[in-house]
N, C-alpha and C positions, 0 to 999 in steps of 0.2 A: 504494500500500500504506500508507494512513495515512499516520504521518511517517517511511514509508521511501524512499530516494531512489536509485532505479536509475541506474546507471553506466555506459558500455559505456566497456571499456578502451582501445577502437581513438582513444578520443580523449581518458582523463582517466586517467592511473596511480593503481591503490588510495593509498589515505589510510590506512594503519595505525595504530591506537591503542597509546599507549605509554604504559606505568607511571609514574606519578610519585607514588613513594610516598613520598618525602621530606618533604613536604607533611603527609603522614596519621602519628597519632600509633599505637604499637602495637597498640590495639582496634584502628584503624579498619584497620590493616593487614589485622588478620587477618581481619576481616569479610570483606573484600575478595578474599582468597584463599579465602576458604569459598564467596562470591559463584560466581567463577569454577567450582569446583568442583562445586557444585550447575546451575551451567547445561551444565559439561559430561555432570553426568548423565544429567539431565533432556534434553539433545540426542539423548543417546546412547540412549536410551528411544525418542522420539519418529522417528528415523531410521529403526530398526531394524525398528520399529511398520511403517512406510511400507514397507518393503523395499530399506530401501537399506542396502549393507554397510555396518561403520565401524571405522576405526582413530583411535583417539583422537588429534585430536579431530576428525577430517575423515568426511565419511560419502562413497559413492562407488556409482553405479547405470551400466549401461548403457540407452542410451536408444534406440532403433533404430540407425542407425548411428554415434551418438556416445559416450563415455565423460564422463561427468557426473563433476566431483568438488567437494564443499562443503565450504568451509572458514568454519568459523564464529570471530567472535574476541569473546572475552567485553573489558570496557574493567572494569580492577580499578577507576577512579578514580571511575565513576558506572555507574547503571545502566543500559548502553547498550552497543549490540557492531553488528559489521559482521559479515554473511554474504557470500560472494561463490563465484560461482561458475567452476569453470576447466573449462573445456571441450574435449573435442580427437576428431578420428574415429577408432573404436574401433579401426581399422586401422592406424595409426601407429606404434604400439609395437612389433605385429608385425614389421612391414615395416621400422623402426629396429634391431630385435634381426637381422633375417637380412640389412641393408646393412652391419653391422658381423661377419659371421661367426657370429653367435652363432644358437643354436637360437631359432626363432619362440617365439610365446608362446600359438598355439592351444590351447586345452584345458587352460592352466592357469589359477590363482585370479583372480578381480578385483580382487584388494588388487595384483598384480604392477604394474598398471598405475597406481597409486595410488600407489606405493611403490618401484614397481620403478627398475635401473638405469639405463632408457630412457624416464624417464617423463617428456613433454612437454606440459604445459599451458598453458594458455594466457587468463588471467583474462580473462573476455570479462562479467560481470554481476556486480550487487554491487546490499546495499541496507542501508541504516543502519536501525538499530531501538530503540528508547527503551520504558524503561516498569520493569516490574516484574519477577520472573525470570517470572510466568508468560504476560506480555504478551511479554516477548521470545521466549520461546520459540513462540508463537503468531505469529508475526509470521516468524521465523526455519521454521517449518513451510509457512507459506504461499506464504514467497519458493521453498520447494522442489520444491511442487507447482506453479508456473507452470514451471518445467525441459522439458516436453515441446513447450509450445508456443513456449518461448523457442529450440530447438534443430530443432522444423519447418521454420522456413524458414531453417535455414544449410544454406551449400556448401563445399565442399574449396575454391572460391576466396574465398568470406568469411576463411575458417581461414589460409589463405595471407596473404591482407592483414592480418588482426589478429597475424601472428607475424612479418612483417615488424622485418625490423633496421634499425636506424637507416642513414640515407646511405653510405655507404662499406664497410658493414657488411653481412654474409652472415646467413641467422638459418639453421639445421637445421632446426625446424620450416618453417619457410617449403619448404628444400629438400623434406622427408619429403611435405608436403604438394601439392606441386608433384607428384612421382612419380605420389602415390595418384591425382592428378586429370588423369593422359595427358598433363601440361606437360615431359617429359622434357626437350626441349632449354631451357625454359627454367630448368629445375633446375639442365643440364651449364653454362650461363653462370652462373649464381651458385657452383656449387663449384668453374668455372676462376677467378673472382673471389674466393673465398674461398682459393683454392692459391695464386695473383697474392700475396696481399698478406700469406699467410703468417699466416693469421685461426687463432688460437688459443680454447679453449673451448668445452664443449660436449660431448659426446660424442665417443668418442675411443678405440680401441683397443692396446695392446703389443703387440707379431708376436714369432716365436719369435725374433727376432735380439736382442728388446731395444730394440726404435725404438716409439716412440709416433707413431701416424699417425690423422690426423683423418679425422672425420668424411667429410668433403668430399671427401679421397681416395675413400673407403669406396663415397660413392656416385657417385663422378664411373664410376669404375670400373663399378659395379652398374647405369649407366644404359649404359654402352659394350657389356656383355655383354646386357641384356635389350633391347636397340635393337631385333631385329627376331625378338622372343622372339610 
């Protein structure tokens, strides 16, 4: 993509751009915040155009069976910003809301899953882009039409490996994932692993007694009862 440079997160964590406005004197301050501003219009225009929902400043589409979410980040300091894209199977969220108790999420909005309490992504694509507000935003359109063919050839075990936790470390994604893809028992070893060591964060429900209970309970439980559903 010209001088855009794709990522894949399973082996480089985003690089976020950060303010340093210390540096810039009051004009260039404010330029700068008007910069911002006008690319998040102009994204917000160009999104919408394409069909894909948007809550400022992320836009959000389903994709056959994945949920797409773009987060785009303007850089106040020059003119240049990161796109990147977080990806997750559109059945996750679902399936997260009803291992914790809670009502599914069929037939409600797709900002829920964007936004929502259960919302598990997973940066999997990213591309740097330079130029001008209307190069960048050309540049930042483009990275969002390759989405369909960058999400063809993933699986529920791509998805499981890239939300992989660190060594000693459980991830929910990983779990939720595992589920959706028939790996049940190897889900029930990672949330005996994650009960084992006492793994806090994350998703997590209160029961009517007033105890907070993870995740991991949630679904160690939800794989004992759907074993031979």
């Amino acid at each position: 993509m010209g001088s855009g440079h794709d990522v894949s997160y399973a082996m480089q964590p985003m690089l976020r751009e950060r303010m340093s406005e210390t540096k810039l004197n009051g004009a260039e301050k404010r330029a700068r915040r008007e910069l911002g501003k006008l690319f998040d219009a102009a994204w917000k225009r160009e999104a919408k155009a394409a069909g894909w929902g948007y809550l400022k400043p992320t836009s959000f589409k389903r994709i056959d069976d994945w949920f797409v979410y773009l987060d785009p980040e303007i850089s106040t300091e020059r003119n240049s910003s990161k796109i990147s894209a977080a990806v997750k199977p559109f059945a996750i969220d679902d399936l997260m809301s009803r291992i914790l108790g809670f009502e599914g999420l069929d037939g409600t909005p797709l900002s829920l899953r964007a936004r929502g309490p259960h919302c598990l992504v997973v940066p999997m694509f990213s591309s740097s882009i330079e130029g001008d507000l209307n190069r960048m935003i050309e540049l930042a359109t483009e990275f969002s039409k390759t989405m369909p063919v960058r999400v063809e050839g993933l699986t529920l075990a791509d998805f499981a490996d890239f939300s992989a936790a660190p060594a000693g470390h459980v991830s929910a994604e990983q779990v939720a994932a595992l589920i959706l893809a028939g790996e049940e028992e190897e889900a029930a070893k990672l949330c005996d692993l994650a009960i084992a060591i006492k793994q806090w964060g994350g998703p997590a429900r209160t029961t009517a007694d007033g105890k907070i209970v993870s995740f991991f309970h949630f679904a160690r439980q939800w794989i004992d009862e759907h074993r031979d559903a």
